[in-house]
C-alpha positions in Angstrom: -42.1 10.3 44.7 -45.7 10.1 45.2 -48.0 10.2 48.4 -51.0 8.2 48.6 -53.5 10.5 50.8 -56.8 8.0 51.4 -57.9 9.3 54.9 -57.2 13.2 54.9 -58.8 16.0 57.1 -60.0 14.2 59.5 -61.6 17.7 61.3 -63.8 18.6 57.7 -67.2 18.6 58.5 -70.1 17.9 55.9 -70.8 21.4 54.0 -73.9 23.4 54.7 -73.7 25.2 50.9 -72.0 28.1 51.9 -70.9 28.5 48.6 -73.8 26.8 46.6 -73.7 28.0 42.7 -70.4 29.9 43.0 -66.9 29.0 41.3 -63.8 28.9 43.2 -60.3 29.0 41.8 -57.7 27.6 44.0 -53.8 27.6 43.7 -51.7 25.2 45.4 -54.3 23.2 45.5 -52.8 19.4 45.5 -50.8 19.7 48.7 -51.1 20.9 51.8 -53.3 23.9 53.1 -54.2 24.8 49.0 -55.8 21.3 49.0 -57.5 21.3 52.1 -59.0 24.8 51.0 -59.9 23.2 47.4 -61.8 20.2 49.3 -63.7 22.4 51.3 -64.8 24.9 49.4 -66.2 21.9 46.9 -68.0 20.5 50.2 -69.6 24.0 50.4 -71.1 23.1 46.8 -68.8 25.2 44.7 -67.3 24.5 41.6 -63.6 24.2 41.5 -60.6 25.2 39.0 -58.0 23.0 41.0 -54.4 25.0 40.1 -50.9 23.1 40.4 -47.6 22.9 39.3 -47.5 19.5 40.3 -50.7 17.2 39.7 -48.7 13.3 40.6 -46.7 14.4 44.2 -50.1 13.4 46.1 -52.5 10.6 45.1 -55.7 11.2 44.7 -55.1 14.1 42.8 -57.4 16.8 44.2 -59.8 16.6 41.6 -60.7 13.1 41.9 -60.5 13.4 45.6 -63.5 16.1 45.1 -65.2 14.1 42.9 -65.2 11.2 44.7 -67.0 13.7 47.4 -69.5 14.1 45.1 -68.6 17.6 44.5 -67.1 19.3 41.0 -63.4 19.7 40.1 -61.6 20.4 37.2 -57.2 20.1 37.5 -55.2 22.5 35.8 -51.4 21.9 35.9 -49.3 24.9 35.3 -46.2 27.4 36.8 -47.8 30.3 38.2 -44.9 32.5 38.4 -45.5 32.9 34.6 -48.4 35.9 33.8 -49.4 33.7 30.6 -50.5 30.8 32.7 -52.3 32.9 35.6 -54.6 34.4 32.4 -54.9 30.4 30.8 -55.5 29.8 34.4 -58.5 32.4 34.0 -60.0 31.6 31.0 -60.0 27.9 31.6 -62.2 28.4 35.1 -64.7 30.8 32.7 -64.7 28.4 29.6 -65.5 25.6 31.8 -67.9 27.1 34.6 -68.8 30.3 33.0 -67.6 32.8 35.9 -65.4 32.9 39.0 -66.7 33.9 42.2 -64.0 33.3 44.6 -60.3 33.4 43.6 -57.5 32.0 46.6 -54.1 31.8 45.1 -52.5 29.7 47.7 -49.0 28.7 46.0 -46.5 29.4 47.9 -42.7 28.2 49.2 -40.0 29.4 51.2 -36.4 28.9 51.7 -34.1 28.7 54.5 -31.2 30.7 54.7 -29.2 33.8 56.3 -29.8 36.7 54.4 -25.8 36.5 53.4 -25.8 33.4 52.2 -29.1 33.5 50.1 -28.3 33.2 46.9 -30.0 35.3 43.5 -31.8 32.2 42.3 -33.3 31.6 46.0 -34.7 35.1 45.9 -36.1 35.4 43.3 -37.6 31.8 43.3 -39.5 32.7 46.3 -40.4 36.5 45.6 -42.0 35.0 42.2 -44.1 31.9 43.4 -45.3 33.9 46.6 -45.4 37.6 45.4 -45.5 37.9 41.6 -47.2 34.3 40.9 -50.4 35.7 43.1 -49.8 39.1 41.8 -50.6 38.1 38.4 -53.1 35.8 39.0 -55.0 38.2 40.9 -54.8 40.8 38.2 -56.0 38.2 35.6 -59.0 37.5 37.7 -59.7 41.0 38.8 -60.6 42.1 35.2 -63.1 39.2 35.2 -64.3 40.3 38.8 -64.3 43.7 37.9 -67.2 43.5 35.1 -69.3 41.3 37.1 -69.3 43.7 40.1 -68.8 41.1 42.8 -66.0 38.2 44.1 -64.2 37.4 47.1 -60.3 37.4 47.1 -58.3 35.5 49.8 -54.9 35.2 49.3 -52.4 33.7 51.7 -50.0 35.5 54.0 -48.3 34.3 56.9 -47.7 35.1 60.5 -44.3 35.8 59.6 -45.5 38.7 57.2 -46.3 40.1 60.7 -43.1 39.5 62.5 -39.6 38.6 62.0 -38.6 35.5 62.3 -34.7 33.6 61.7 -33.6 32.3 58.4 -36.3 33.1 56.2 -35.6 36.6 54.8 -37.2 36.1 51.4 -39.8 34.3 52.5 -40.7 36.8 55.5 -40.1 39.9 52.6 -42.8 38.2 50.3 -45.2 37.7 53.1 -45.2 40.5 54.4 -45.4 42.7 51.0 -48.9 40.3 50.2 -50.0 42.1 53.8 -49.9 45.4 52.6 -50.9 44.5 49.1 -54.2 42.7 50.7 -55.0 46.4 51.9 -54.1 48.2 49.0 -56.1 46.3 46.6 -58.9 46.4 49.1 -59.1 50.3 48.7 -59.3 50.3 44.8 -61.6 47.2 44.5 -63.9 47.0 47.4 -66.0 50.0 45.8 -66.5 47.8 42.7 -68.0 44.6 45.2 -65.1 42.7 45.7 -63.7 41.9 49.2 -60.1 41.3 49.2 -58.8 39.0 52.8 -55.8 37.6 53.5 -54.9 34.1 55.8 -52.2 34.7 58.0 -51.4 31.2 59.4 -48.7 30.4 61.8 -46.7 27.0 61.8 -49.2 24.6 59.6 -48.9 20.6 59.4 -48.2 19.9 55.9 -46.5 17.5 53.5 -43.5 19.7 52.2 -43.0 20.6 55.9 -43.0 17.5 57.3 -41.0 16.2 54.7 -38.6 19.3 55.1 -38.2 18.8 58.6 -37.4 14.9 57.8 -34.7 15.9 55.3 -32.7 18.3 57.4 -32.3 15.3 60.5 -33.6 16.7 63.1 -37.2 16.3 62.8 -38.3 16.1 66.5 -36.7 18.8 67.6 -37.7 21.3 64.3 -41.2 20.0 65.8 -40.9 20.9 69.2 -39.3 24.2 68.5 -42.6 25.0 65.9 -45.1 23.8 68.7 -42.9 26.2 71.5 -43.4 29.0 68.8 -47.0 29.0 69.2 -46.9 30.5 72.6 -50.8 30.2 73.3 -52.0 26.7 71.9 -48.2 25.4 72.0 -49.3 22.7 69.0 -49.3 23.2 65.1 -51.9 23.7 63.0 -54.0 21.1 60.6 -54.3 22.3 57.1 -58.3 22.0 57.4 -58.0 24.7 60.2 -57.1 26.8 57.9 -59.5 26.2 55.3 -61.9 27.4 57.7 -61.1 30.6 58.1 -60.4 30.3 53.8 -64.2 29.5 53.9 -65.0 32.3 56.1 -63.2 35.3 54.1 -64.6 33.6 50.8 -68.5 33.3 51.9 -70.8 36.0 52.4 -70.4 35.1 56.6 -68.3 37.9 55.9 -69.7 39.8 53.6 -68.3 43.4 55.6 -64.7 41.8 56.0 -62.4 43.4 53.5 -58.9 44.7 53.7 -58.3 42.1 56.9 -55.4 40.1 57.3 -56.6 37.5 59.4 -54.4 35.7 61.7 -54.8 32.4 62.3 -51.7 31.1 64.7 -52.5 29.9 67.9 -51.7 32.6 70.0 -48.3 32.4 67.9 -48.1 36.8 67.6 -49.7 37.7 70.8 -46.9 39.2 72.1 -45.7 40.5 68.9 
């Protein structure tokens, strides 16, 4: 089923060319926070590879949504959880914009389940969209990166890969694994002029949430129990409040910020 998205981010500002003559590359970047990342950083005056397994779910695709910003988008459609695609994925941004400056892998799912009754193909569906699917396609780009000395990597984590949290075992495992991995990769590749950053956003408004919620019945009170989680703002998060911060670890604004897993959650872990 498709969604027809006319009025969206209501809280994006106009850009001030943060990101003037760079490329971005961004996964997951027709629904939800990925898209609201991809808008922005095109507002900012970059050039964007616009990365998704699905390119119909939301209309207008993200492309034509940055284009009819005036800004420049190109759509790739593709499954990320194969390393074959995440190097295509590579070589299409470079064929087409002759570099990549910025690279946020944003893809991502999660399923709810005790850890008991998860079952093999749950696992491993999550662990490869969320933990090998950016894996790879941050290898693929870090070869690029590498020989230009210079690039800005922010991938996304989660609150939960800082705490626990119930019913989400492989989802909280393959959060928590890109935490670490943020600051590993920061040690090998910040020498060589790339800043590696991670978002860490707490309970987010988007589509496949919402829509989640609606499936399972009890909408309202999933809701009220997200907004009671965030124990200092006690609401949830637009997508475009995270593309801030996206636009923050990917600009030179923070041009000494590397190996930082940046929590953005509304006061959601400050007890943890």
């Amino acid at each position: 089923m498709t969604t027809l998205l006319t009025d969206e981010h209501p809280l994006m500002k106009r850009g001030l060319g943060r990101l003037e003559g760079q490329v971005a590359i961004v996964t997951g970047a027709n629904s939800g926070i990925g898209r609201a990342i991809a808008r922005l950083y095109a507002r900012e005056g970059a050039k964007v590879l616009a990365v998704d397994i699905d390119g119909e779910a939301i209309e207008p695709r993200i492309d034509a949504l940055i284009q009819a910003d005036g800004g420049t988008a190109t759509f790739m459609q593709g499954d990320l959880t194969k390393a074959e695609v995440n190097q295509r994925m590579l070589d299409t941004a470079v064929a087409t914009y002759g570099k990549v400056d910025v690279f946020a892998p944003i893809a991502g799912t999660g399923v709810r389940s005790k850890a008991h009754e998860t079952t093999d193909e749950q696992w491993h569906s999550v662990i490869d969209i969320n933990l090998n699917g950016t894996f790879y396609g941050i290898r693929a780009v870090l070869k690029h990166m590498v020989e230009q000395r210079s690039g800005s990597i922010v991938m996304m984590a989660s609150s939960l890969g800082t705490l626990g949290t119930e019913d989400y075992p492989a989802y909280c495992a393959s959060k928590g694994a890109l935490v670490n991995l943020t600051r590993q990769l920061a040690i090998d590749y910040s020498p060589l002029g790339i800043r590696i950053n991670s978002l860490c956003p707490g309970p987010v408004e988007t589509p496949r949430g919402m829509r989640n919620a609606r499936q399972r019945g009890n909408f309202e009170e999933e809701m009220e129990r997200r907004r009671q989680n965030v124990r200092g703002l006690h609401r949830i998060a637009k997508p475009e409040e995270i593309a801030y911060a996206a636009l923050f670890l990917a600009c030179d604004e923070s041009s000494y910020v590397t190996g930082h897993n940046l929590v953005i959650d509304g006061g959601q872990t400050t007890d943890a």
